[in-house]
C-alpha positions in Angstrom: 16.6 62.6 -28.2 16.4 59.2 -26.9 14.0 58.6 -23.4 15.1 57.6 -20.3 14.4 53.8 -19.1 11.4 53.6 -17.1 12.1 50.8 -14.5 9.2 48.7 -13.7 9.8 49.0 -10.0 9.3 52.6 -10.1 6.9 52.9 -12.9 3.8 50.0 -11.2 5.2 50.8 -7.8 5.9 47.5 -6.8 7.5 48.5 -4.0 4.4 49.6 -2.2 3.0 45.8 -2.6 6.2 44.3 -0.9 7.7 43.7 -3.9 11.1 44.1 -6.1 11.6 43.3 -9.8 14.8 42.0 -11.3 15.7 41.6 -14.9 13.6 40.6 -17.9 13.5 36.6 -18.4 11.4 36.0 -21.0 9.4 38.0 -23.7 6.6 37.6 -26.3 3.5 38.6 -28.3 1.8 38.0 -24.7 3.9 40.2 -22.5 7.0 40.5 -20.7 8.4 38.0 -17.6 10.7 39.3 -14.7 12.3 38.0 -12.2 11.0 39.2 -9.1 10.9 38.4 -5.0 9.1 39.6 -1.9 11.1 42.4 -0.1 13.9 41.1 2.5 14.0 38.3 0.7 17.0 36.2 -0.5 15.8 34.4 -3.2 14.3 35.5 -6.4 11.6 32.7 -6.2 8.7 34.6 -7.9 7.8 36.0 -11.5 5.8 38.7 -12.6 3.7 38.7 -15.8 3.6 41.9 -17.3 0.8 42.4 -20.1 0.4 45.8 -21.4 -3.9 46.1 -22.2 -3.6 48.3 -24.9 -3.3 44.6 -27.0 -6.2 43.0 -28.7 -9.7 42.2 -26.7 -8.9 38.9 -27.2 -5.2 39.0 -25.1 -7.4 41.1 -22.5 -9.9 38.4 -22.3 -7.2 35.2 -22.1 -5.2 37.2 -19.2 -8.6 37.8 -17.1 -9.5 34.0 -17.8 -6.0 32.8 -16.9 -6.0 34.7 -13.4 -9.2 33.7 -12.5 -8.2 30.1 -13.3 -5.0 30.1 -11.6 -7.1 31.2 -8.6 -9.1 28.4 -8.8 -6.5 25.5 -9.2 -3.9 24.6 -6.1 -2.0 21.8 -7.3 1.8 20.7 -6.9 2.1 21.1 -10.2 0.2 23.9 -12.0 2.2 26.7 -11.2 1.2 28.9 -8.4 -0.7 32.5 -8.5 0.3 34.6 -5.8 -2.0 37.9 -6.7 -2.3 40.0 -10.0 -3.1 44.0 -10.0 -3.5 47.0 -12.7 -1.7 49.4 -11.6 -3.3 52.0 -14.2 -5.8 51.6 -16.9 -3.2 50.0 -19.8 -1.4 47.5 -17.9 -2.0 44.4 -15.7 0.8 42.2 -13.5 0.4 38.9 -12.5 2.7 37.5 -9.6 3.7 33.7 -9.8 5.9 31.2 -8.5 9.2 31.1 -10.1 10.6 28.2 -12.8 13.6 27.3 -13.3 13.3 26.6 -17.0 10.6 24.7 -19.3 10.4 21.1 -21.1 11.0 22.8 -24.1 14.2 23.4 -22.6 15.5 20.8 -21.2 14.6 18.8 -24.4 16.6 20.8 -26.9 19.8 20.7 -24.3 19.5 16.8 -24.1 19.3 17.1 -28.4 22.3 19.2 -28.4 24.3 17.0 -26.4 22.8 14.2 -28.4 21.2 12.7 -25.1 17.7 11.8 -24.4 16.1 11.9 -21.2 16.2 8.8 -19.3 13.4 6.3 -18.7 13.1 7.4 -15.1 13.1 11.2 -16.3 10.0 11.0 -18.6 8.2 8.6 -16.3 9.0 11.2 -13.6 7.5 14.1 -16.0 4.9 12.2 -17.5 3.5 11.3 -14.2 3.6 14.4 -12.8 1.7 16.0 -16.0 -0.8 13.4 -16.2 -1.7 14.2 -12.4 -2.0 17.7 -13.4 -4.2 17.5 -16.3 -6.3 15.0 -14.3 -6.8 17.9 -11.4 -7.4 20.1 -14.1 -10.2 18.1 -15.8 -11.7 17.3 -12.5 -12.1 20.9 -11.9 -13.9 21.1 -15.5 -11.1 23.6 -17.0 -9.6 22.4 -20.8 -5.9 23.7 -20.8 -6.4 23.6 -25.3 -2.2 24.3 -25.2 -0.5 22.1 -23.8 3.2 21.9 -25.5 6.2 21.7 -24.1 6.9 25.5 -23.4 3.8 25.4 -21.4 5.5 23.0 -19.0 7.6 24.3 -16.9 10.0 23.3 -13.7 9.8 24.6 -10.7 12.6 25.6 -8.4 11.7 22.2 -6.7 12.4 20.2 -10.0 8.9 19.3 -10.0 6.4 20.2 -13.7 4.9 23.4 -13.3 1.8 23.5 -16.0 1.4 27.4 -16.7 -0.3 29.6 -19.8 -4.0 29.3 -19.0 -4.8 32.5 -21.4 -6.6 29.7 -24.0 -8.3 27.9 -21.8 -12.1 26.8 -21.0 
């Protein structure tokens, strides 16, 4: 007898916080991504991280050092927390800004199409990342993994460093 699908709205109760989750947009070993926006809202311009705690210490520990260090860095372009809760003993949700993609990305579509990205592009990204690691340093925080995945673009069109859970 198969189970019926649990929606995430219903089963964290997002809509008591104001909030309203759309479809999955990403998943991996360190949880799932949805879309998700504020209620009365027209735009789906946030994300919510969805980590279930039953995972290994170590997960447990790089969520709870990612939020507290998303807290503390407010830059352009480190991608923005917006509030994280439990809503029971086995599962935490972190609520972001939205990204339109990653670097990762936008790299393999320029490969595909046998492109590279122009001189102004990566001078535009490179700029922008070097700015943000600078903040970050300044604020004595090592990212320890960076890559391109970890790089996203915000709605904006602007780099979006995320994926604190390694960091010091």
């Amino acid at each position: 007898m198969r189970r019926a699908k649990v929606n995430i709205n219903d089963r964290f109760n997002f809509k008591s916080r104001g909030y309203v989750v759309g479809e999955l947009i990403d998943a991996g070993a360190f949880g799932k991504v949805y879309e998700c926006k504020r209620i009365g809202a027209a735009d789906w311009d946030l994300a919510v991280k969805h980590v279930e705690l039953s995972a290994s210490e170590a997960q447990i520990i790089g969520v709870d050092a990612e939020i507290k260090i998303l807290m503390q860095l407010k830059h352009p372009y480190i991608i923005k927390y917006v509030e994280s809760f439990t809503p029971d003993n086995y599962n935490i949700c972190v609520i972001m800004e939205m990204a339109s993609g990653n670097l990762r990305d936008i790299l393999k579509e320029k490969k595909e199409k046998q492109e590279r990205l122009t001189e102004h592009e990566a001078l535009v990204y490179f700029s922008q990342i070097v700015q943000a690691m600078s903040f970050i340093h300044s604020n004595n925080v090592i990212h320890r993994d960076i890559k391109p995945e970890n790089i996203l673009i915000g709605l904006d069109g602007k780099v979006k460093i995320c994926d604190f859970g390694v960091s010091r």
